[in-house]
C-alpha positions in Angstrom: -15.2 -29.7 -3.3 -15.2 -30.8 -6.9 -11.8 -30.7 -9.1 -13.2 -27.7 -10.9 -13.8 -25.5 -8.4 -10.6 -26.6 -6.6 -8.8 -25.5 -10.2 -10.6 -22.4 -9.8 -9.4 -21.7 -6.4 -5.9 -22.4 -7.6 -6.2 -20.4 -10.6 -7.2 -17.0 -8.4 -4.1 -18.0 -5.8 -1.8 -17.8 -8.7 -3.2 -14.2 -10.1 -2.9 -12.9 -6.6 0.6 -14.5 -6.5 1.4 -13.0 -9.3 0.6 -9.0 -8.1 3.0 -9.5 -5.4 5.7 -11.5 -7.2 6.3 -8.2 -9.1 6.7 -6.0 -5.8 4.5 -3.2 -7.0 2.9 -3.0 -4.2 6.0 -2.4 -2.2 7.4 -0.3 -5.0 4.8 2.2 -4.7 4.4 2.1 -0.8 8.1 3.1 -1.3 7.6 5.9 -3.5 4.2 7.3 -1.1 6.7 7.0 1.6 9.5 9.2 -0.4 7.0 12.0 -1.3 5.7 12.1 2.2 9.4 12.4 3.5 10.4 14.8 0.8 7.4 16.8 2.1 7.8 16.5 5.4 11.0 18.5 4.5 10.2 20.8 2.4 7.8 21.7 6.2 10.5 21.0 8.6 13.0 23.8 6.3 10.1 26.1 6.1 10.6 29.4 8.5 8.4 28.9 11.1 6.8 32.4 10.1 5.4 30.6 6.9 4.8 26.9 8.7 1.9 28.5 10.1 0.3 30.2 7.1 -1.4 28.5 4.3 1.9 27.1 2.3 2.8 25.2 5.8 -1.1 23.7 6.0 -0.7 22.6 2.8 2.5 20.7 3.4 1.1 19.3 6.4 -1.8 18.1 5.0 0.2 16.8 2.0 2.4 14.7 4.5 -0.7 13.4 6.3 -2.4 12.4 3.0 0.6 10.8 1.4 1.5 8.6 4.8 -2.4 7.5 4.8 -1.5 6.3 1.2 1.3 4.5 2.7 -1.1 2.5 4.7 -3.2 1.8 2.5 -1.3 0.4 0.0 0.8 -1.7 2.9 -2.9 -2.9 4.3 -3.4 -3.6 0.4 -0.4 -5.9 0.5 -1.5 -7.6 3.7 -4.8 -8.2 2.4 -3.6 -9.9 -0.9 -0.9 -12.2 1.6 -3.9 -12.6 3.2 -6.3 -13.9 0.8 -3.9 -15.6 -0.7 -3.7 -17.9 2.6 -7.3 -18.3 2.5 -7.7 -20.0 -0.8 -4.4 -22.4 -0.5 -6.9 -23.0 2.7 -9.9 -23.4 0.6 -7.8 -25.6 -1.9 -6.9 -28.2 0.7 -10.3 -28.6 2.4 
């Protein structure tokens, strides 16, 4: 590998570094997390006379979506951790 494609390799590492150094990943994993909780009360206080009508569906389906956010954005995290790895790899080859 030539120096300028090694630089180049270093260069991406650092920008992915860089959206994790921050957290805000985390930050807003947290927050999806909250929402989905805060939801998932608002269902579990419901009466169960209403948890089965559309107002409980909705909550339901709220909680569902928000904790597949969750996911997603911890995968999103892994991924960048992840790819991260791979180019320090790159850059010692």
């Amino acid at each position: 590998m030539n120096k300028a494609r090694r630089k180049q390799i270093t260069d991406l590492s650092k920008k992915l570094s860089e959206l994790l150094d921050g957290s805000e990943l985390e930050d807003l994993k947290g927050e999806a997390e909250q929402l989905r909780d805060d939801e998932q009360e608002y269902l579990d206080n419901m009466p169960e006379s209403l948890q089965g009508g559309d107002r409980g569906q909705a909550a339901e389906q709220a909680v569902s979506a928000l904790d597949t956010a969750a996911e997603a954005l911890q995968q999103a995290f892994d991924s960048l951790n992840e790819a991260i790895a791979a180019l320090d790899e790159a850059e010692g080859v």
